[in-house]
N, CA, C and O atoms as a DFTB+ gen file, in Angstrom:
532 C
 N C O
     1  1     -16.487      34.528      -0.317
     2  2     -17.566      33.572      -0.174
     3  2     -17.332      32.746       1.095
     4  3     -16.221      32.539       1.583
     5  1     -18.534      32.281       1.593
     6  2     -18.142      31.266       3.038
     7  2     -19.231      30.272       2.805
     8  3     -20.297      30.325       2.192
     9  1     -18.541      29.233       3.581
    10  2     -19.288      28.049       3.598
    11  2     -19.053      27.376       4.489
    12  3     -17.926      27.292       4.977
    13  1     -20.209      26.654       4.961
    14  2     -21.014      25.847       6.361
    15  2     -19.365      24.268       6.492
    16  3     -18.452      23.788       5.820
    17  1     -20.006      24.159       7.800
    18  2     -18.977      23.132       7.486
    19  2     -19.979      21.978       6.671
    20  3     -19.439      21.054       6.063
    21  1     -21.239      22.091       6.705
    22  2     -21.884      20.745       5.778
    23  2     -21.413      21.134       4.629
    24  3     -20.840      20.159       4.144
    25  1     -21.337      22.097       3.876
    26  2     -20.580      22.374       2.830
    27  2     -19.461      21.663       2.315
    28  3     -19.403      21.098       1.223
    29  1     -18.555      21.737       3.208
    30  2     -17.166      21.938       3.552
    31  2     -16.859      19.975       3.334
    32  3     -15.964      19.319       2.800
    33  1     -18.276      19.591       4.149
    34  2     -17.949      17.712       4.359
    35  2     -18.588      17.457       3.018
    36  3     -17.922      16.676       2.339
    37  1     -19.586      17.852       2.499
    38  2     -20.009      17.058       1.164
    39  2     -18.965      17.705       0.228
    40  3     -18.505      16.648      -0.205
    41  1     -18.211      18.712      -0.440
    42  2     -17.089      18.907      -1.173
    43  2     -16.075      17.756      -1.008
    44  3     -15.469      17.207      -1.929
    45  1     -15.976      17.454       0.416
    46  2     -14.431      16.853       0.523
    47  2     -15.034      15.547       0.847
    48  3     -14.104      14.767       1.056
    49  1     -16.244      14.920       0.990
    50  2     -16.708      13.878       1.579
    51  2     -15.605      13.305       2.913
    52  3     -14.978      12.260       3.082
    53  1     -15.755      14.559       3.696
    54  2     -14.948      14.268       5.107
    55  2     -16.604      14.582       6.311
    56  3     -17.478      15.448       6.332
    57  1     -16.403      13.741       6.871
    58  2     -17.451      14.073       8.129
    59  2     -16.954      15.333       8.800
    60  3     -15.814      15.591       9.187
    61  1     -18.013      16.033       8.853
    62  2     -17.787      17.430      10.212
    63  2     -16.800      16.847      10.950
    64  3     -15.617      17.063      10.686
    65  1     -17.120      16.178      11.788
    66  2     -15.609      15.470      13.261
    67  2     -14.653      15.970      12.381
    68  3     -14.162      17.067      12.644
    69  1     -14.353      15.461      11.539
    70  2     -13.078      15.544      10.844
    71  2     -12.344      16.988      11.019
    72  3     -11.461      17.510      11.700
    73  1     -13.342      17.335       9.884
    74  2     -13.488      19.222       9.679
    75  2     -13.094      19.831      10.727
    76  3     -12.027      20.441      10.673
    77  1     -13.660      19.817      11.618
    78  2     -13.421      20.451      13.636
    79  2     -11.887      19.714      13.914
    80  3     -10.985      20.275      14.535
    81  1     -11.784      18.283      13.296
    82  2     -10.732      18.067      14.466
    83  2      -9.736      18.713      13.313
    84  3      -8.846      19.250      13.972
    85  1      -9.539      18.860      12.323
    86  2      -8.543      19.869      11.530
    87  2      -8.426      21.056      12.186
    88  3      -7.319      21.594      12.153
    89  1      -9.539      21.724      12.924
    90  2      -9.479      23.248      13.227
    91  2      -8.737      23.156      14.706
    92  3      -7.990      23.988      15.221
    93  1      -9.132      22.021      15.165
    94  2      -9.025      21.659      16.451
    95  2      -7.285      21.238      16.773
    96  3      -6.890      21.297      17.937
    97  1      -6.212      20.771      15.520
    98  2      -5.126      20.414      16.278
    99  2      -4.500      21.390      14.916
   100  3      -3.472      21.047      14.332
   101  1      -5.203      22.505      14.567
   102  2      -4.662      23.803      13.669
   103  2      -4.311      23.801      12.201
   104  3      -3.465      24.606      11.813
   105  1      -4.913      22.925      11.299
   106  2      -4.596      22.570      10.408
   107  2      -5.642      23.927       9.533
   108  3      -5.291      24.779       8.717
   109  1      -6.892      23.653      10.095
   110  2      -7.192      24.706       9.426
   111  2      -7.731      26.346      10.516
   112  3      -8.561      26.180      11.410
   113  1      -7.250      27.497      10.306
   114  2      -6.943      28.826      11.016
   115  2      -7.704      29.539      10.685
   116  3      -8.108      29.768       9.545
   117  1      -8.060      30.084      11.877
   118  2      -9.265      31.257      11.644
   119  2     -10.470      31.393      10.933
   120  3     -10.810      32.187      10.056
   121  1     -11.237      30.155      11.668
   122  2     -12.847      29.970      11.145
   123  2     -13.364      30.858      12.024
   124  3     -13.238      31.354      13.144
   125  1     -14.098      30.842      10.873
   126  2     -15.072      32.318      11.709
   127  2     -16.357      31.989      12.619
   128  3     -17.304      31.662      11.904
   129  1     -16.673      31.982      14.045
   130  2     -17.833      31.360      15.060
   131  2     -18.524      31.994      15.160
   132  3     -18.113      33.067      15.602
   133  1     -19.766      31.940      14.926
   134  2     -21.186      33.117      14.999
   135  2     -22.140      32.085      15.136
   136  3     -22.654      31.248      14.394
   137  1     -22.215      32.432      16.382
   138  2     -23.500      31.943      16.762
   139  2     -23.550      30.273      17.184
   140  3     -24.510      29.550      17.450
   141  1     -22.086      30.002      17.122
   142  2     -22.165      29.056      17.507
   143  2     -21.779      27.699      16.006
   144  3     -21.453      26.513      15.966
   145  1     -22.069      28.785      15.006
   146  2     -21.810      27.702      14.097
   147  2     -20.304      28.522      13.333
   148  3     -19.632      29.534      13.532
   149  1     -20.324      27.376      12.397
   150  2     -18.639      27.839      11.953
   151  2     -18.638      28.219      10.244
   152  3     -19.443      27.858       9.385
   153  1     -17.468      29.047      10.123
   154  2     -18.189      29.799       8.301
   155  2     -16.668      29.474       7.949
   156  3     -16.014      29.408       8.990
   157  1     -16.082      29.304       7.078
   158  2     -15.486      28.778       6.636
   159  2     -15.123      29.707       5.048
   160  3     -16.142      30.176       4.542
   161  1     -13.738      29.999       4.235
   162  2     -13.772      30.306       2.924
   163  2     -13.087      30.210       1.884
   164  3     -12.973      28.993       1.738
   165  1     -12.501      30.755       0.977
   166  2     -12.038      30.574      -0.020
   167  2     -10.309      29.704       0.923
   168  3      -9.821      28.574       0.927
   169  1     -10.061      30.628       1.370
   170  2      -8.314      29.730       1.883
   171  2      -9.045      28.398       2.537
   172  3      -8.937      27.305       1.979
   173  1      -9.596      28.523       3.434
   174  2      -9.922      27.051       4.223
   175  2     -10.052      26.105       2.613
   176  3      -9.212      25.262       2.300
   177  1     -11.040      26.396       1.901
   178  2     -11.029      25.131       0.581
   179  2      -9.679      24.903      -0.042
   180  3      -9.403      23.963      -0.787
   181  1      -9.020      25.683       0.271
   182  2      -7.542      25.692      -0.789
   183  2      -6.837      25.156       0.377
   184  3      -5.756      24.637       0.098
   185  1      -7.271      25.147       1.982
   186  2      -5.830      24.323       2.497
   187  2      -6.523      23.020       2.573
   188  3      -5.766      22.070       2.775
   189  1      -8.025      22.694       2.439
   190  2      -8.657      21.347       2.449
   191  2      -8.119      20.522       1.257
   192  3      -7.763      19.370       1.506
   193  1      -8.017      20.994      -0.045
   194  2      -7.568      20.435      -1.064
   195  2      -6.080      20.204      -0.878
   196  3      -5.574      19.448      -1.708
   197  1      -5.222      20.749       0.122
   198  2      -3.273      20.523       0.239
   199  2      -3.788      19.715       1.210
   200  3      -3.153      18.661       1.161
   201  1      -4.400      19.684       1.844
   202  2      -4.485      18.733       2.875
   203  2      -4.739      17.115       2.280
   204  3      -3.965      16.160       2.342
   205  1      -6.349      17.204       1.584
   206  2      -6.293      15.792       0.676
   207  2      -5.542      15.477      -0.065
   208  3      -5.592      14.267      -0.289
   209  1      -4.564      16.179      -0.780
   210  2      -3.467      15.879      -1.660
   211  2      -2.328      15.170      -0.794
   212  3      -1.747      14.151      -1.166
   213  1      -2.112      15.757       0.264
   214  2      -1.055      15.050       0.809
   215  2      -0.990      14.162       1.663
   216  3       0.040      13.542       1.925
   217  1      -2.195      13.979       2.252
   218  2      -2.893      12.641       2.565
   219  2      -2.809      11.250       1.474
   220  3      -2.562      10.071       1.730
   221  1      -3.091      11.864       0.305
   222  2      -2.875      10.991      -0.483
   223  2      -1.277      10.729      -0.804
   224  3      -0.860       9.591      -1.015
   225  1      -0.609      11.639      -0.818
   226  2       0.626      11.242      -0.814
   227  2       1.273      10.318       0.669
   228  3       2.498      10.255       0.777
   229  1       0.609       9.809       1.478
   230  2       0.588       9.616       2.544
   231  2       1.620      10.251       3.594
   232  3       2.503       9.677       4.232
   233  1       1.316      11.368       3.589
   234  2       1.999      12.161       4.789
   235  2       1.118      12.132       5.859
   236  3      -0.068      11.919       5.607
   237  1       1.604      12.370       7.432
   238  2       0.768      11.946       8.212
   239  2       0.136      13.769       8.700
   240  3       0.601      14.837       8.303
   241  1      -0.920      13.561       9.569
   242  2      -1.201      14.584       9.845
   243  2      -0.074      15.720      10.976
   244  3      -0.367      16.893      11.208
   245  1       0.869      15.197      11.394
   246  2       1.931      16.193      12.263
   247  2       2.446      16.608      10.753
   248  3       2.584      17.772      10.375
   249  1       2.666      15.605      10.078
   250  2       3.951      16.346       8.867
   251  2       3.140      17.225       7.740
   252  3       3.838      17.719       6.854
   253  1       1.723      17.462       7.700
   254  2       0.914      18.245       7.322
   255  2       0.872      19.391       8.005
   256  3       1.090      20.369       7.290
   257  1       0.601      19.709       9.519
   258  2       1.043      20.576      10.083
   259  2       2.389      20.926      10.373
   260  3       2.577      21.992      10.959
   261  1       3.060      20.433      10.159
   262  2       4.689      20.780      10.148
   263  2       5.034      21.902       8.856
   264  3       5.611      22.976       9.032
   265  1       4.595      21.443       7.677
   266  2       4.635      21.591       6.310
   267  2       3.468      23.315       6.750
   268  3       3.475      24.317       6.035
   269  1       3.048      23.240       7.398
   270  2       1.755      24.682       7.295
   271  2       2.809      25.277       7.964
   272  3       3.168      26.344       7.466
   273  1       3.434      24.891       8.982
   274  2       4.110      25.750      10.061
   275  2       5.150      26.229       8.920
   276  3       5.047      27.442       8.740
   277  1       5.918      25.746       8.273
   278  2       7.175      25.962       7.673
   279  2       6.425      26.797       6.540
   280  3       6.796      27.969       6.599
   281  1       5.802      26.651       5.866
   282  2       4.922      27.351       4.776
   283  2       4.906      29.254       5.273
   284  3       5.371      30.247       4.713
   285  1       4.200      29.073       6.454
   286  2       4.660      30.552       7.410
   287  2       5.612      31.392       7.005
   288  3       5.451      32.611       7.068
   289  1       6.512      30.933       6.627
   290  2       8.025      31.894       6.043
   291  2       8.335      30.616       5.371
   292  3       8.739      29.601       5.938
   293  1       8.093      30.768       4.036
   294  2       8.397      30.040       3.030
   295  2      10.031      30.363       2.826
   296  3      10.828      29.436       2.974
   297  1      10.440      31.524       2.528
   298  2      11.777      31.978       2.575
   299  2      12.651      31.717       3.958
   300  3      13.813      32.095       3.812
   301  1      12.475      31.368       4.777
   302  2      13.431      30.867       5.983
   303  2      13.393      29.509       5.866
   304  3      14.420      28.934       6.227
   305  1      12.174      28.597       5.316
   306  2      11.986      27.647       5.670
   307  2      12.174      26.656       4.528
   308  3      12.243      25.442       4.723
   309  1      12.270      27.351       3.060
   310  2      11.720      26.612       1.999
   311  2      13.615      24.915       2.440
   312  3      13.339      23.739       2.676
   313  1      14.554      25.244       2.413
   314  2      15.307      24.122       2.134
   315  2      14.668      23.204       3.430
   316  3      15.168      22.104       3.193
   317  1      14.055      23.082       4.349
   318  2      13.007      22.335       5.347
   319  2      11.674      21.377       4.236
   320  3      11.372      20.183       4.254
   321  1      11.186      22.429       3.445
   322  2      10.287      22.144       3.254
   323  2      10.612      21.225       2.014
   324  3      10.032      20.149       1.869
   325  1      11.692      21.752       1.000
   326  2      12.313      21.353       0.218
   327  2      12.537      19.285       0.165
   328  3      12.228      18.407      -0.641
   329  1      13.301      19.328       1.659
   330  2      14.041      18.132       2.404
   331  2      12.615      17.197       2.911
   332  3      12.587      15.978       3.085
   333  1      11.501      18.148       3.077
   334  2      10.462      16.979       3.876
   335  2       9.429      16.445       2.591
   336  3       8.679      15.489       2.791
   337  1       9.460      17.148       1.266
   338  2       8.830      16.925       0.564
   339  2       9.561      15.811      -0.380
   340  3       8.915      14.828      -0.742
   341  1      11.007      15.998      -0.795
   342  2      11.474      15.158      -1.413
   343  2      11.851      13.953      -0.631
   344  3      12.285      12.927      -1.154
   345  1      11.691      14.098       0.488
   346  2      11.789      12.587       1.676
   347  2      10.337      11.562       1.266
   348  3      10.400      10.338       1.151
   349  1       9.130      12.347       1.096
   350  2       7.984      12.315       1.468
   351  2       7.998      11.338      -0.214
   352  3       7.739      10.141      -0.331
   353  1       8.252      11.979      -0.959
   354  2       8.699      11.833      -2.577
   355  2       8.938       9.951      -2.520
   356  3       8.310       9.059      -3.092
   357  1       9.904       9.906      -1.742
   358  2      11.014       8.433      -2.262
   359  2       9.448       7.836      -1.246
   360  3       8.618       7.169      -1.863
   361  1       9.247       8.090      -0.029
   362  2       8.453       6.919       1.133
   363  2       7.288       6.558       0.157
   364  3       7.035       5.361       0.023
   365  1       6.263       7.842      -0.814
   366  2       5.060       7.274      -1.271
   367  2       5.774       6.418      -2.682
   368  3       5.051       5.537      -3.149
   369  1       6.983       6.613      -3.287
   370  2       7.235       5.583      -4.338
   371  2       7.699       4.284      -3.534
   372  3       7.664       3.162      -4.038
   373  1       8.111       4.530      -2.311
   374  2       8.111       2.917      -2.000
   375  2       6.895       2.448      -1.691
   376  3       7.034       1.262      -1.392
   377  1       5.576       2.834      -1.595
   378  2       4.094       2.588      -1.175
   379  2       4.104       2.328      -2.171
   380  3       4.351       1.126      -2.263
   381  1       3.909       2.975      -3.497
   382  2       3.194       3.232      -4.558
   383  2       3.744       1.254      -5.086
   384  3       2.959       0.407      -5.513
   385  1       5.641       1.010      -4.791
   386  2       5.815       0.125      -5.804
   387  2       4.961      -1.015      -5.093
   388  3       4.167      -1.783      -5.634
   389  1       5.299      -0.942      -3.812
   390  2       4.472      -1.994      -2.905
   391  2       3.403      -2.397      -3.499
   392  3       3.193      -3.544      -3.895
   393  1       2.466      -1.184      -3.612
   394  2       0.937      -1.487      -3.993
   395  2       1.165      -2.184      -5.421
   396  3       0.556      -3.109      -5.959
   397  1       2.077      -1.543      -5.773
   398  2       2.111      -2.102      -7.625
   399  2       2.813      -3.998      -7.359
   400  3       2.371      -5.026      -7.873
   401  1       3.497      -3.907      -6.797
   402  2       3.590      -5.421      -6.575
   403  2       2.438      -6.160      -6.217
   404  3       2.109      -6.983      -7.070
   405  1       1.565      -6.096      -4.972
   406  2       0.410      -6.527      -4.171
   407  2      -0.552      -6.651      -5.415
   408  3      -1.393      -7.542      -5.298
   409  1      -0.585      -5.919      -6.593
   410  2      -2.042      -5.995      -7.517
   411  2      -1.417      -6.788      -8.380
   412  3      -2.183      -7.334      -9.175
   413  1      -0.347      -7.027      -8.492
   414  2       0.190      -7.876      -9.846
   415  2      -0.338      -9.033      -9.108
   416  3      -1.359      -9.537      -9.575
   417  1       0.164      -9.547      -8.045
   418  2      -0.098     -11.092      -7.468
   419  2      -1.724     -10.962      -7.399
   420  3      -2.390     -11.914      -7.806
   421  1      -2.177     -10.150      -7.046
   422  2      -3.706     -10.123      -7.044
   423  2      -4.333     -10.512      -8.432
   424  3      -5.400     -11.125      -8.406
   425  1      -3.746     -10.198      -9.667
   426  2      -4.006      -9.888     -11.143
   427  2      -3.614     -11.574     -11.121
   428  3      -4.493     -12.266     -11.634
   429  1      -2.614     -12.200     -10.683
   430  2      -2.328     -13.564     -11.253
   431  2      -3.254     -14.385     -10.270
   432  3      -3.287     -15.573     -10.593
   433  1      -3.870     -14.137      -9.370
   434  2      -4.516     -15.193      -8.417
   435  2      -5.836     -14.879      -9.119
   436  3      -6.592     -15.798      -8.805
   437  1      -6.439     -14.075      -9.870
   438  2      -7.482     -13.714     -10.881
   439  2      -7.380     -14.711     -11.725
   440  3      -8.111     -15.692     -11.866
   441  1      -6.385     -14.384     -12.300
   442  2      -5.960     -15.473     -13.488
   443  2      -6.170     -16.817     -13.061
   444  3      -6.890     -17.519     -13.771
   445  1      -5.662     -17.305     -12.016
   446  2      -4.937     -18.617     -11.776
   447  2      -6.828     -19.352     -11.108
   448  3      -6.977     -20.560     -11.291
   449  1      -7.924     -18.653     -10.491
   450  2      -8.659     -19.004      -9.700
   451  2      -9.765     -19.017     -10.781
   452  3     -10.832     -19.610     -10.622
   453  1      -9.341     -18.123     -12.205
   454  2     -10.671     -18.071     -13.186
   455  2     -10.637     -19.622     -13.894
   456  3     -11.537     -20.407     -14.191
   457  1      -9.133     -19.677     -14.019
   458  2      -8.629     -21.257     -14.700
   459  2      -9.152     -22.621     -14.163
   460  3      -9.495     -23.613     -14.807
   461  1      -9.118     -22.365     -12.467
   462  2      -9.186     -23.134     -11.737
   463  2     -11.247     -23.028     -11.791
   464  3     -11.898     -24.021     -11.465
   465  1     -11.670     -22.235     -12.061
   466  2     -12.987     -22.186     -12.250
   467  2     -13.675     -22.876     -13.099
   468  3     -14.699     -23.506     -12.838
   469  1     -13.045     -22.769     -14.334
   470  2     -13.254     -23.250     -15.598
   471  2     -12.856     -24.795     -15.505
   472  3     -13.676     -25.442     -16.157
   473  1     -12.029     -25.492     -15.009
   474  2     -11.532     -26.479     -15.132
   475  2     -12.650     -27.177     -13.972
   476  3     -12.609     -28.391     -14.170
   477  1     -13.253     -26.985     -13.274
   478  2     -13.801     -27.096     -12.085
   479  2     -15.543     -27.619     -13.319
   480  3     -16.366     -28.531     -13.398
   481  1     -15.283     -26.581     -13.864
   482  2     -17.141     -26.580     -14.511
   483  2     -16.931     -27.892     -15.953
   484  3     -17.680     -28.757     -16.405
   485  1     -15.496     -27.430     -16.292
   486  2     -15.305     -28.320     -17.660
   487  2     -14.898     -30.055     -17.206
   488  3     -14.899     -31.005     -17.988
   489  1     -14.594     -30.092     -15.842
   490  2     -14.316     -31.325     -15.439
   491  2     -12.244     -31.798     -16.112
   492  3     -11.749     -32.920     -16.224
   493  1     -11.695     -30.650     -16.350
   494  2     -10.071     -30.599     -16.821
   495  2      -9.201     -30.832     -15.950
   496  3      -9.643     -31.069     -14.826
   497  1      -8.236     -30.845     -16.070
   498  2      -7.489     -31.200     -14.457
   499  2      -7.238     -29.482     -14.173
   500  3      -7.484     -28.511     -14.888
   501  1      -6.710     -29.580     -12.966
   502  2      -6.396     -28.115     -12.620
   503  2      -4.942     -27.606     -13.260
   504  3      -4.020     -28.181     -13.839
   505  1      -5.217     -26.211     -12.851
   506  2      -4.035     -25.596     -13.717
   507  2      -2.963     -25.800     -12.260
   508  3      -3.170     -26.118     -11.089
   509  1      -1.559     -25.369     -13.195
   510  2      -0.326     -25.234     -12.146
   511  2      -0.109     -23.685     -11.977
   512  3      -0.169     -22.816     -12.846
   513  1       0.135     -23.574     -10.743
   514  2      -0.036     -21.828     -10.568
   515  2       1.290     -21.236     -11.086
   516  3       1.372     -20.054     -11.420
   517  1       2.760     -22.457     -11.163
   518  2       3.551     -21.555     -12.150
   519  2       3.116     -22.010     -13.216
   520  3       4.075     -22.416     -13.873
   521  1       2.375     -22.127     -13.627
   522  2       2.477     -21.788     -15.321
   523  2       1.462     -20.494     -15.702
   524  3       1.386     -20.175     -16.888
   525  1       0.579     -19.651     -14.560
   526  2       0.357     -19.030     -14.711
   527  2       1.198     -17.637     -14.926
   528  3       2.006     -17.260     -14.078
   529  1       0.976     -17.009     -15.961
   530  2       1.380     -15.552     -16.598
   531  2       0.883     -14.491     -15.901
   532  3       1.116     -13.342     -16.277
């Protein structure tokens, strides 16, 4: 099966630019050009989906193409790939705790500004932000 790159951007909600500049610094190989437009198929969707996955894991786009290059000979390469994935592993759990810290204080300034709302409408004194939970 093949598909357009408009295809390709409403599946992944990535703009065309995008799409091209993937083909463009080799992320995604051997689209097919006819006529000027580009066809696209079953592997291109399966490396678009490793691609958003590890985006989300926040790998950057060289270490996405690094990871395709090494993929090439999985058997020469796998303790490479092994080493960049479990690196990749510890950097998004230090993101991940980050973010998990950043929403807790976000979750108590919720708390602390709904109090401060209420006390505001009820005419109460204000709350103390340590005594917020």
């Amino acid at each position: 099966m093949t598909y357009t790159i408009t295809e390709l951007s409403k599946q992944f909600n990535l703009p065309a630019s995008t799409i091209r500049y993937y083909e463009q610094i080799g992320l995604l190989e051997n689209v097919e050009h006819i006529n000027s437009r580009r066809f696209y198929n079953d592997s291109h969707i399966a490396r678009l989906n490793a691609i958003e996955c590890f985006k989300k894991a926040l790998l950057s786009l060289d270490d996405i193409r690094l990871f395709f290059s090494y993929e090439k000979d999985m058997g020469a390469n796998s303790e490479k790939i092994l080493e960049m994935m479990k690196s990749q592993e510890v950097r998004t759990q230090e993101s991940l705790a980050a973010l998990q810290t950043g929403l807790a204080h976000l979750q108590k300034k919720i708390r602390f500004y709904t109090l401060v709302s209420e006390a505001v409408k009820n005419g109460t004194p204000m709350p103390d932000w340590n005594d917020v939970v």
